[in-house]
N, C-alpha and C positions, 0 to 999 in steps of 0.2 A: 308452287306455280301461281296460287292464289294472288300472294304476296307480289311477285314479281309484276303482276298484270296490274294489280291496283299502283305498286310504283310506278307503274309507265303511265297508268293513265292519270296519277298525279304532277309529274313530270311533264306528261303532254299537256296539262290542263292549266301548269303555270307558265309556261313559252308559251302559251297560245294569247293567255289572258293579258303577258307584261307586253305584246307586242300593239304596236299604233296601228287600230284599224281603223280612228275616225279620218273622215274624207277635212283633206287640210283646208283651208280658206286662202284663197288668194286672193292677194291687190289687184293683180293685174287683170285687165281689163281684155276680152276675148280677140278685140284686133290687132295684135301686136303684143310680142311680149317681152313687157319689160317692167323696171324696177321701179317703184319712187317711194317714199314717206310718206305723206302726205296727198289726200286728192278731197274735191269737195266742190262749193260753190260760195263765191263772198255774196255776202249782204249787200244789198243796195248803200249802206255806206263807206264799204271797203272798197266797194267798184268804184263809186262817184272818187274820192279821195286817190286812188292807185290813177284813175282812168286822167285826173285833174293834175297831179304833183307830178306823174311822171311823163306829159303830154302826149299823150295815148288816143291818137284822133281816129283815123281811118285804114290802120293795119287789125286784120282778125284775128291774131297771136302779139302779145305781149310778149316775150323772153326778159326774165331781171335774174342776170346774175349779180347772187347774193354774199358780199363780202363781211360776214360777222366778225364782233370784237377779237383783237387780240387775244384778251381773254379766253375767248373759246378754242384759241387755237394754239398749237407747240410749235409753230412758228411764223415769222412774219411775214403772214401772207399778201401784206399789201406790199411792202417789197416783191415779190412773185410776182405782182399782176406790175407793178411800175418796168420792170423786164423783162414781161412775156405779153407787148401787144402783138410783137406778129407772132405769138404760140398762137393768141387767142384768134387771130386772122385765117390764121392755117385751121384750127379747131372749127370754125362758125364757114369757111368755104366748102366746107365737105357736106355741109348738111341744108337741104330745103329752105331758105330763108322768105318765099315768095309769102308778100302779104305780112311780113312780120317785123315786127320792132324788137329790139334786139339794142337792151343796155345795161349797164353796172351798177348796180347803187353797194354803197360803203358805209357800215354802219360807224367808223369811226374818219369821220371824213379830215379833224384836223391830226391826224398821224397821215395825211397824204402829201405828197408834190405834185400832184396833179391838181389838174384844171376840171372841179367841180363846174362840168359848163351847161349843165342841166338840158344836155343834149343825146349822150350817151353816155355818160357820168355822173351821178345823181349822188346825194348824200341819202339816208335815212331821215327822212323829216320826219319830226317830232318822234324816231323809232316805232316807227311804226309796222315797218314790216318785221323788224326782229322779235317787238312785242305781242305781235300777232299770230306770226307764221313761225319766224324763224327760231328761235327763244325756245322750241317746243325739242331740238336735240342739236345740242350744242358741236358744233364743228367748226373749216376753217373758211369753207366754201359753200355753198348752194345753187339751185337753180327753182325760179318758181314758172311755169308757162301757163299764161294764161287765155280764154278765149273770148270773144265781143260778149257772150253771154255771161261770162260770169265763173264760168267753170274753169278747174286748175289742176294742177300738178303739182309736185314739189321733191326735191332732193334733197336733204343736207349732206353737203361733206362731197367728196369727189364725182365727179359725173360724167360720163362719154356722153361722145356724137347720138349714139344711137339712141341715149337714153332722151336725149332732146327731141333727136328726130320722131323719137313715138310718141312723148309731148305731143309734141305738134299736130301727128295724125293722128291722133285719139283725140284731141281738141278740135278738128276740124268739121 
């Protein structure tokens, strides 16, 4: 009988021990919940340079979707975007754009047919964003949001509506 009780209490003592009791850590932030990579605040030179290159004047949200090298990716993702401006119309009408700027930049700009028109089209000057942000988990896609102060978000690799829209309201 002895035996049988100290088995069990052996038994109970390693299911008890191999199981996860620490409290996990989340990203995500208590207003909203959602996913991203990356979150933080740039430097006063990352701000001046993003706020200057990508003409960033009087909207309180930045939006840069981020189109990384081929290389990061298993397929030609800039063919995708050269074929899906009205995906991308239909994807950016469903969500909150008020007070926001909202553009592409391409880290490989001469594999483009498009019109680099430094308007809603942007190249990566001097890669900068890939070497800073992006560069840190390689995929085909991104999104970075960011706000007047400084503060950001970021996704690599595929990303819904909603994961922008909570961008936005956790930036605001």
């Amino acid at each position: 009988m002895k035996k049988n009780f100290y088995g069990f209490i052996i038994i109970l003592f390693f299911s008890c021990s191999t199981q996860k009791t620490t409290e996990s850590i989340s990203k995500e932030p208590l207003k909203n919940s959602f996913v991203f990579d990356y979150a933080g605040k740039l430097n006063q030179k990352q701000f001046d340079f993003i706020k200057t290159t990508y003409q960033w004047n009087n909207e309180k949200i930045l939006i840069i979707n981020f189109r990384q090298p081929k290389s990061f990716c298993h397929f030609d993702h800039c063919e995708h975007y050269l074929k899906g401006n009205k995906w991308w119309r239909d994807f950016y009408s469903k969500v909150a754009l008020e007070s926001c700027q909202n553009l592409f930049v391409f880290s490989d700009k001469f594999r483009l047919d498009i019109n680099i028109d430094d308007k809603n089209n942007f190249e990566d000057k001097n890669s900068f964003l890939l070497t800073n942000f992006f560069k840190k988990k390689k995929s085909c896609f991104g999104v970075m949001v960011l706000n007047e102060r400084g503060g950001y978000f970021q996704f690599n690799g595929d990303y819904s509506q909603k994961q922008v829209a909570s961008f936005i309201e956790n930036l605001k």
